[in-house]
C-alpha positions as CSV (number, residue, x, y, z in Angstrom):
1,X,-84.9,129.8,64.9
2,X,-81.4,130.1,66.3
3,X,-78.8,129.1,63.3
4,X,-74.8,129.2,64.2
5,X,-72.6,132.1,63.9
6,X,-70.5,130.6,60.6
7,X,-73.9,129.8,58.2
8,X,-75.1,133.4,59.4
9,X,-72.0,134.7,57.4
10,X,-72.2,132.8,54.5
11,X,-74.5,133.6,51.5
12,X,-75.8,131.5,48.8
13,X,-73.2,130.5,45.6
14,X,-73.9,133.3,43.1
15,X,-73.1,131.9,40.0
16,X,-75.6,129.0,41.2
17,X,-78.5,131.4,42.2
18,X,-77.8,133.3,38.5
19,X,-78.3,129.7,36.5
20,X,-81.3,128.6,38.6
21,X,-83.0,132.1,38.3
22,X,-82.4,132.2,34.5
23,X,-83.5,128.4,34.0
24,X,-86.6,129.2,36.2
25,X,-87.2,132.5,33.9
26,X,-86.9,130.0,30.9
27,X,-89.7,127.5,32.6
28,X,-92.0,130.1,32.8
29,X,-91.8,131.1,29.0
30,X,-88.9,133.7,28.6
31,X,-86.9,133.7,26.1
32,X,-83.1,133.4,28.7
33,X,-79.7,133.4,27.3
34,X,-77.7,132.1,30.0
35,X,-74.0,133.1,30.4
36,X,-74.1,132.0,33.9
37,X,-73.2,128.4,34.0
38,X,-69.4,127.4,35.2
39,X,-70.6,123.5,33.5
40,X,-69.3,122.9,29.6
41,X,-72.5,122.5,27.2
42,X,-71.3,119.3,26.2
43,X,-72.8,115.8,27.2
44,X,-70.1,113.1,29.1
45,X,-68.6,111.4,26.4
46,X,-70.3,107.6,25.5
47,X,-67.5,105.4,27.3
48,X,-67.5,107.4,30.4
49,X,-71.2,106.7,30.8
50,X,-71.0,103.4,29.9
51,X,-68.3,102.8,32.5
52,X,-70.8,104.0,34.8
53,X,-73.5,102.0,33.4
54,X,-71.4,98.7,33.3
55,X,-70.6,99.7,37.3
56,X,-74.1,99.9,38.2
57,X,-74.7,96.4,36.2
58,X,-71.8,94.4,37.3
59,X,-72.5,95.9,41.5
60,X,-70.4,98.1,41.7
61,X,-72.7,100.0,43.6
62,X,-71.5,99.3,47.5
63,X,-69.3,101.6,49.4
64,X,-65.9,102.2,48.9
65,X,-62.7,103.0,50.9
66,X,-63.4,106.5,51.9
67,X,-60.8,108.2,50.0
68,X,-61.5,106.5,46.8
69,X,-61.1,103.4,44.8
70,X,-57.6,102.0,44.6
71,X,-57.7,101.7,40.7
72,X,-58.7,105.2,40.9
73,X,-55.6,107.1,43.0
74,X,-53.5,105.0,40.8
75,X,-54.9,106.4,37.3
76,X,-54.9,110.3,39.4
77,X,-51.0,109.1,40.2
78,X,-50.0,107.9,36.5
79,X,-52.3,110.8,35.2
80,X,-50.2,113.4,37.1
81,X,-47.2,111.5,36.0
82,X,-48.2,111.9,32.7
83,X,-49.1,115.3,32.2
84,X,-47.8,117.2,35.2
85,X,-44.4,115.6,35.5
86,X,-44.9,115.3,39.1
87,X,-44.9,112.2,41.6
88,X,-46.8,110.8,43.7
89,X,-47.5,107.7,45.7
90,X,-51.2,106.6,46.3
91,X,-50.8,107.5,50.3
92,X,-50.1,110.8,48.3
93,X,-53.5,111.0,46.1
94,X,-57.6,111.5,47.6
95,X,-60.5,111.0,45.9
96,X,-63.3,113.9,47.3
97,X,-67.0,114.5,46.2
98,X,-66.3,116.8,43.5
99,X,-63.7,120.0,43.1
100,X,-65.4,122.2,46.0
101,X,-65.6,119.4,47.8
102,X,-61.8,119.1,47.3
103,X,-61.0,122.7,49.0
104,X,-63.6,122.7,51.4
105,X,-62.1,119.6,53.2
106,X,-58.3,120.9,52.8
107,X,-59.7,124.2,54.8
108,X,-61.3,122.1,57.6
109,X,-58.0,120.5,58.7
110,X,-55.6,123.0,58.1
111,X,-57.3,126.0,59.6
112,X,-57.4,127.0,62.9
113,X,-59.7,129.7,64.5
114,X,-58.0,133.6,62.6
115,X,-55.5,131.6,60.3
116,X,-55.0,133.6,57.2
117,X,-55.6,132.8,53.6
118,X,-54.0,134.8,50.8
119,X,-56.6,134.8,47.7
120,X,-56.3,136.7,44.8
121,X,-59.3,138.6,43.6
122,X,-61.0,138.5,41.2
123,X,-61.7,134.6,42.7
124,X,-64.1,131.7,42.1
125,X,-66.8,132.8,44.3
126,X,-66.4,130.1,46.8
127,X,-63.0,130.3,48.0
128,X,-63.7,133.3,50.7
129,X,-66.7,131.4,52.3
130,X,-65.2,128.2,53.1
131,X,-62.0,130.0,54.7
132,X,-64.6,131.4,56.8
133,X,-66.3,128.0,57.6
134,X,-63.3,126.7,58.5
135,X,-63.1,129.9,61.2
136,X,-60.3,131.6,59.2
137,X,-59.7,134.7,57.5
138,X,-59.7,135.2,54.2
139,X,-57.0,137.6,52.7
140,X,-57.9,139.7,50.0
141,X,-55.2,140.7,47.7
142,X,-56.1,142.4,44.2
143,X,-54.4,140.8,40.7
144,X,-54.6,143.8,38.7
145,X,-56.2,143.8,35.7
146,X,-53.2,145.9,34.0
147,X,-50.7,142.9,35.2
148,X,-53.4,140.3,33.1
149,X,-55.4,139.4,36.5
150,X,-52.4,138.1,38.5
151,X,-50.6,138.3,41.2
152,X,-46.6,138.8,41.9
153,X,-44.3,138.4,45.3
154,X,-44.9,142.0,45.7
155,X,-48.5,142.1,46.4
156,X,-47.8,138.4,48.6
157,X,-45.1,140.4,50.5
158,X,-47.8,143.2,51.6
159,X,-49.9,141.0,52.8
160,X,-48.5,137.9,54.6
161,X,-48.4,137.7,58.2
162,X,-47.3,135.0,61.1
163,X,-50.8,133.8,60.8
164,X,-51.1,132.9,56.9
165,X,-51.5,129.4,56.5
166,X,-52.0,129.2,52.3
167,X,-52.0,130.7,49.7
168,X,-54.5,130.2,46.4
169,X,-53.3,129.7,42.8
170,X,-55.9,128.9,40.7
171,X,-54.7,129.1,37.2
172,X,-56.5,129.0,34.6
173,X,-58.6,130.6,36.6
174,X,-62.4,131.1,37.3
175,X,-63.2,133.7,36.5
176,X,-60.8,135.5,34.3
177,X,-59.0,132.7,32.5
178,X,-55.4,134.2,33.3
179,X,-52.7,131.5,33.6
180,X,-49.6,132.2,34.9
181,X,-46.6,131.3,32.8
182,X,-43.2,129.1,34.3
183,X,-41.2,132.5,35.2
184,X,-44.3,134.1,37.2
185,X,-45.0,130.6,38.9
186,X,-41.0,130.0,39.8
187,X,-41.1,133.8,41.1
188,X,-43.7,133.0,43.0
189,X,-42.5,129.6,44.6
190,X,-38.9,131.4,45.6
191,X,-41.2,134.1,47.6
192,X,-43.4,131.6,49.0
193,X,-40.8,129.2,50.4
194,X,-39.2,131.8,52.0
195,X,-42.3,132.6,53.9
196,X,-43.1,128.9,54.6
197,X,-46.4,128.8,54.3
198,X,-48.8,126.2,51.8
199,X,-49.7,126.6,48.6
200,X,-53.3,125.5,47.4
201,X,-53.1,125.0,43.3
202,X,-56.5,124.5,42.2
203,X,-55.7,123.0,38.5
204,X,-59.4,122.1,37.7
205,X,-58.9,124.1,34.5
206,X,-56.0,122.9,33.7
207,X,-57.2,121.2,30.1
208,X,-58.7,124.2,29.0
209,X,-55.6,126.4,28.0
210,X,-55.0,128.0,24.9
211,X,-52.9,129.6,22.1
212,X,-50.6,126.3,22.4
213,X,-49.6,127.1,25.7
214,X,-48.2,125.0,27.8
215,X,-50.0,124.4,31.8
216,X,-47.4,124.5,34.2
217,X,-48.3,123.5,38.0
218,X,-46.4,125.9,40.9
219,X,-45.1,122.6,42.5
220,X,-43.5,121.6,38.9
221,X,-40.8,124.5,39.9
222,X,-38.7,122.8,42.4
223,X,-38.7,120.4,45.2
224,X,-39.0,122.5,48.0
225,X,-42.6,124.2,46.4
226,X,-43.7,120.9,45.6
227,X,-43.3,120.0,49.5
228,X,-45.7,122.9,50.2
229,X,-48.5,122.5,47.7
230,X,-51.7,120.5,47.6
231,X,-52.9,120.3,43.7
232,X,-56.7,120.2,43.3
233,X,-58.3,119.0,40.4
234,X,-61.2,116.9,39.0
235,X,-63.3,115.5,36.0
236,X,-66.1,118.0,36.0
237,X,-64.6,120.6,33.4
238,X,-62.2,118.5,31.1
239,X,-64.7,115.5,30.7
240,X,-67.9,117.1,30.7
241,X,-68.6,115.5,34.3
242,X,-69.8,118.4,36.8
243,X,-72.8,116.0,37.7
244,X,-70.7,113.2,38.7
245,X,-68.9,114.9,41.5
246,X,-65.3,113.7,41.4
247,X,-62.6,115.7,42.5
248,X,-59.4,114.5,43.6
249,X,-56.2,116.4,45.4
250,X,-52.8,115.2,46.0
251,X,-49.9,116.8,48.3
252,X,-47.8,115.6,51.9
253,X,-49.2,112.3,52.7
254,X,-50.0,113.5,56.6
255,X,-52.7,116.0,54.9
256,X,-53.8,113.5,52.8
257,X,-54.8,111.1,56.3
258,X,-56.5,113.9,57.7
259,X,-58.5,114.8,54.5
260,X,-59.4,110.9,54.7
261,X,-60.5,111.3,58.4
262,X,-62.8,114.0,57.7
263,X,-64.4,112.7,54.6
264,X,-64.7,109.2,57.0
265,X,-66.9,111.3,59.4
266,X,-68.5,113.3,57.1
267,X,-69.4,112.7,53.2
268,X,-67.8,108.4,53.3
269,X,-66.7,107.7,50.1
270,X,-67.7,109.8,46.4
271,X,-70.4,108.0,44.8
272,X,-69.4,104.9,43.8
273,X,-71.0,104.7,40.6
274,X,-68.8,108.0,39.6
275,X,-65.5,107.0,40.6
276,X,-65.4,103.6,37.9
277,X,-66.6,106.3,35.4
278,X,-63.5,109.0,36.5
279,X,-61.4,105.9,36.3
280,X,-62.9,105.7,32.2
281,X,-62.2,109.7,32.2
282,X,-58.9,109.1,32.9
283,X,-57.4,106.4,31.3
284,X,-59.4,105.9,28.3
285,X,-59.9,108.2,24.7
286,X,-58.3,112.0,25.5
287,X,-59.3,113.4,22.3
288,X,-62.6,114.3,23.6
289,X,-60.8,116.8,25.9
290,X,-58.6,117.9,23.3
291,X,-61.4,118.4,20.8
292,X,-63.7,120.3,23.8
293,X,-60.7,122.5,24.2
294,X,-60.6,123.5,20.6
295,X,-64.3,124.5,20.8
296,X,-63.9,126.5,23.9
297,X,-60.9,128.1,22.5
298,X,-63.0,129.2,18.9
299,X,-65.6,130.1,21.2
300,X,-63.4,132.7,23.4
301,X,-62.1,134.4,20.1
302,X,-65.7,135.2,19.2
303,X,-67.1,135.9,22.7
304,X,-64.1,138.4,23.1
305,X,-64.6,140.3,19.9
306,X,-68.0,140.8,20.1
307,X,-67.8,141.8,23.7
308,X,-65.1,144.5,22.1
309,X,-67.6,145.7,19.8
310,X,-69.5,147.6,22.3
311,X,-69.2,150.7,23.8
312,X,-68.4,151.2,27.1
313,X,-67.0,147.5,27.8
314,X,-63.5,146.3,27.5
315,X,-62.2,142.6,27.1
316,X,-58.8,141.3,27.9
317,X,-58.6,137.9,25.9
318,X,-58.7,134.6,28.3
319,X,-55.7,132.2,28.5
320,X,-57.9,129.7,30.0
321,X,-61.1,128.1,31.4
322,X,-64.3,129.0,29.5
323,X,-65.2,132.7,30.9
324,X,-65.0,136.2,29.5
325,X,-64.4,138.8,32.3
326,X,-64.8,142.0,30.6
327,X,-64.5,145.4,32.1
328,X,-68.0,147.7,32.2
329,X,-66.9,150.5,33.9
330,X,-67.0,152.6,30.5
331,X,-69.9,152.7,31.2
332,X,-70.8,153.7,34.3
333,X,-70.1,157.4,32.4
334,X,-73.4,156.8,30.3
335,X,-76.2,159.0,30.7
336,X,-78.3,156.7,31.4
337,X,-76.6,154.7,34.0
338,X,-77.3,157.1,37.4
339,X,-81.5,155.5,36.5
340,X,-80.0,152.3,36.6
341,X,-78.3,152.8,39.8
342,X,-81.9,154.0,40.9
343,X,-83.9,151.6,40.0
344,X,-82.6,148.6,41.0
345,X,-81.4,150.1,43.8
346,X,-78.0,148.4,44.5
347,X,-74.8,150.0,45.5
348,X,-72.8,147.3,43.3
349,X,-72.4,148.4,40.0
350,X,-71.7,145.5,38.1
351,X,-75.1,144.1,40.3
352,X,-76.9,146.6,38.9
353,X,-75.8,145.9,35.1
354,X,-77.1,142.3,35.4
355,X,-80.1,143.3,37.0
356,X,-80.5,145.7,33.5
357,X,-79.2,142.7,31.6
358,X,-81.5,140.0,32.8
359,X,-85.0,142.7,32.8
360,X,-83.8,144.3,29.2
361,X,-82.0,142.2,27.1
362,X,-83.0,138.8,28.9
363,X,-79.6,137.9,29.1
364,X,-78.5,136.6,32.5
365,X,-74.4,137.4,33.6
366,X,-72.9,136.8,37.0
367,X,-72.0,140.3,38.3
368,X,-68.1,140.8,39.6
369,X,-68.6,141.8,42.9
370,X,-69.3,138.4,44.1
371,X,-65.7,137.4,42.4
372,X,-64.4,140.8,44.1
373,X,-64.3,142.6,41.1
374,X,-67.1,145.6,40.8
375,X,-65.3,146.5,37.4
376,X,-66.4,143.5,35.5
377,X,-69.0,141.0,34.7
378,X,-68.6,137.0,33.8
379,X,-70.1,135.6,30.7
380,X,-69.3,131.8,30.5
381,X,-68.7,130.8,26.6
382,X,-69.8,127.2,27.8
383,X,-72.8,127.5,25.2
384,X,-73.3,127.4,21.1
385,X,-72.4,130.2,18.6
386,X,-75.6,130.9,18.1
387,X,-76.7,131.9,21.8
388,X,-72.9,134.1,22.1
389,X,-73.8,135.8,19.0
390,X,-77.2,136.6,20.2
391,X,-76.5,137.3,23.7
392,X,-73.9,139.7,22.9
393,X,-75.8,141.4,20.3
394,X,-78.7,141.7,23.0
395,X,-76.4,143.3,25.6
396,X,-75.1,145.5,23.3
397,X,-78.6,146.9,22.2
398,X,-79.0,147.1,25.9
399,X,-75.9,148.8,26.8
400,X,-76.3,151.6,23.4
401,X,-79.9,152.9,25.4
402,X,-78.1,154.0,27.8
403,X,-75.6,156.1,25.8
C-alpha cells in the first residue's frame, strides 16, 4: 500500500497509546496504576449533562453553522470578557471539534510549505506533528529546566528566521505545569512584535493555576501583541468535558474566516449536542471549576513530595495543569540501570524507565522524549490519593532495585 509522504512522518499520540496500553493491561487482569491520562478523573458536572440531555430532547440535534452556535461565540466573547479582560466581537470567536482540533486547523491555513514554528520543549506531544501536516517546520527551542521550563527573548532571538510564522505559548503548560508570570509574558510580547510574527496562546489550562496566582494571557500585555495572537482554549480540562470535544479560538477576524472555511470542508460543525452543553459550561455554576482546581492543587503538593522522596528523581513543583514532570536522570548513575538499557533495548532513557515502570511496578508514565525531554517523565495527578500514594510508592520500590 502506498500512503502519503506527511502520515509516513507522523507517529501515533503517545500519551494516547500509554492510556490504551495500560487500560488494556487492566482488562486483562493486572493490577495498572495509570499516570498517563491528560483527562481530569472527575465526571461532567449534573447541569452540563443535562443541558446536553435537554438538547437532544427538545432537537437540538441538526447541524449547526459551522463555526459554532451563535449563543455559543457569544458566552466564549463575554467569558473572555470576563476573565481575560480581552475583547472580542463574534466575527472574532470559532467554535472547533475539541482543543487539538483548535490548533490543527490554525496550522492548515497559516502554514505554507518550510514556514517555521517556534515551540518550546518540553511540549504537549502534538504540537510538532501537526506543523508537519501542515508542511511546516517545527522549531525546537529548549525552556530550561533551571529557568522553571520556560522560555525568554533570548532563546526566541537564536532561533527566528524570515520564515517563522508563530510562535507557541502554552502556559500552564502540558507537560510541566510552568506558567509564565505578567513580566516574562510582556518581555516576551516586546520581542515578538519586533519580529512580527504570530503568537499561538494555547490557554486550555488556564483554570488550573495555583498558589493564588493570577493567569495572565500574552495578548493581555498590550494592543499590538493582542493583534498578533490567536488564544486557544476549550471545556475539556476546566469542566471535566474531554469527551465532548469543544474547543474554541479567537484572534484577527480574517483567520477566523479561514478557520471557518476549512472546518466547512472538512469536520462541519462540533457536535451539536456538545456545543448547548459548553454553552451550560460556560455560563452556568463556576464553582465546580473552582472546587476541581482546589483538588488538583492538594493533589500536586502530595504527588510532588512523594516523587521527592526517592532517590535518583527530582521534582520541580507545578504552577499549573495536573502533571508532575520530574527529572530521572539521577538515576541513570544506578548500577542497575546499564541492564535496563539492555533489556528493553531503547536508546531513550526516559523510554526505557517506563518500559521498567509499567513490567516492575505496574505503573504506567508517559516517557519525556515524546514531550522532547529525555530527562524527565509525566505522571498526570488527574486520579485519587489513594492510586498517587500507591503509584509512587510502587515506583520508588522499583527505582531502590536498581541502586
Amino acid at each position: 500500500m502506498i500512503f502519503s509522504e506527511r502520515i509516513l512522518q507522523i507517529k501515533p499520540s503517545a500519551t494516547l497509546e500509554i492510556n490504551a496500553l495500560a487500560n488494556s493491561l487492566k482488562a486483562k487482569g493486572y493490577d495498572i496504576i495509570g499516570f498517563g491520562a491528560g483527562e481530569p478523573d472527575f465526571d461532567t458536572p449534573d447541569s452540563i449533562k443535562k443541558a446536553g440531555i435537554r438538547a437532544i430532547e427538545s432537537g437540538k440535534t441538526k447541524y449547526t453553522p459551522a463555526g459554532g452556535i451563535d449563543e455559543l461565540k457569544e458566552a466564549i466573547v463575554n467569558k473572555f470578557k470576563k476573565d481575560n479582560n480581552l475583547e472580542y466581537a463574534k466575527a472574532n470567536v470559532i467554535v472547533n471539534c475539541g482543543g487539538k482540533h483548535s490548533f490543527y486547523n490554525l496550522m492548515q491555513v497559516l502554514l505554507n510549505n518550510d514556514d517555521e514554528v517556534i515551540i518550546p520543549a518540553p511540549y504537549w506531544v502534538s504540537y510538532p506533528p501537526m506543523v508537519m501536516l501542515a508542511g511546516g517546520k517545527p522549531v525546537i527551542i529548549e525552556a530550561s529546566e533551571n529557568n522553571g521550563f520556560k522560555i525568554t527573548p533570548d532563546d526566541i532571538k537564536k532561533v527566528v528566521t524570515n520564515k517563522t510564522r508563530a510562535i507557541v505559548i502554552n502556559s500552564p503548560s502540558n507537560p510541566t505545569g510552568a506558567a509564565y508570570t505578567k513580566e516574562e509574558l510582556k518581555d516576551l510580547a516586546g520581542l515578538i512584535v519586533q519580529y512580527d510574527i504570530l503568537v499561538i496562546s494555547d490557554d486550555i489550562y488556564e483554570a488550573l493555576i495555583y498558589d493564588n496566582t493570577r493567569f495572565y494571557n500574552i495578548a493581555n500585555m498590550g494592543e499590538e501583541i493582542k493583534k498578533k495572537t490567536i488564544v486557544l482554549n476549550g471545556v475539556s480540562k476546566p469542566y471535566s468535558m474531554t469527551g465532548w470535544r469543544i474547543g474554541y479560538m479567537a484572534g484577527d477576524e480574517s483567520i477566523i474566516k479561514k478557520v471557518d472555511i476549512l472546518q466547512s470542508q472538512s469536520t462541519s460543525n462540533p457536535t451539536s449536542i456538545s456545543q448547548w452543553a459548553a454553552l451550560e459550561a460556560l455560563t452556568g455554576d463556576q464553582s465546580v471549576v473552582h472546587d476541581m482546581a482546589k483538588i488538583f492543587e492538594r493533589r500536586r503538593n502530595l504527588i510532588v513530595e512523594k516523587l521527592n522522596g526517592i532517590k535518583g528523581i527530582s521534582c520541580k513543583l507545578p504552577g499549573g495543569a495536573f502533571y508532575a514532570f520530574p527529572n530521572i536522570s539521577g538515576i541513570f548513575r544506578s548500577k542497575g540501570w546499564q541492564s535496563v538499557i539492555k533489556k528493553y533495548n531503547n536508546k531513550n532513557n526516559s523510554s526505557a524507565l517506563s518500559s521498567y515502570l509499567l513490567e516492575e511496578a505496574k505503573v504506567a508514565v508517559v516517557p519525556g522524549v515524546e514531550f522532547g525531554a529525555d530527562n524527565n517523565i509525566r505522571l498526570s495527578f488527574a486520579t485519587s490519593d489513594e492510586n498517587i500514594k500507591k503509584g509512587i510508592e510502587r515506583i520508588k520500590e522499583a527505582v531502590e532495585k536498581l541502586f
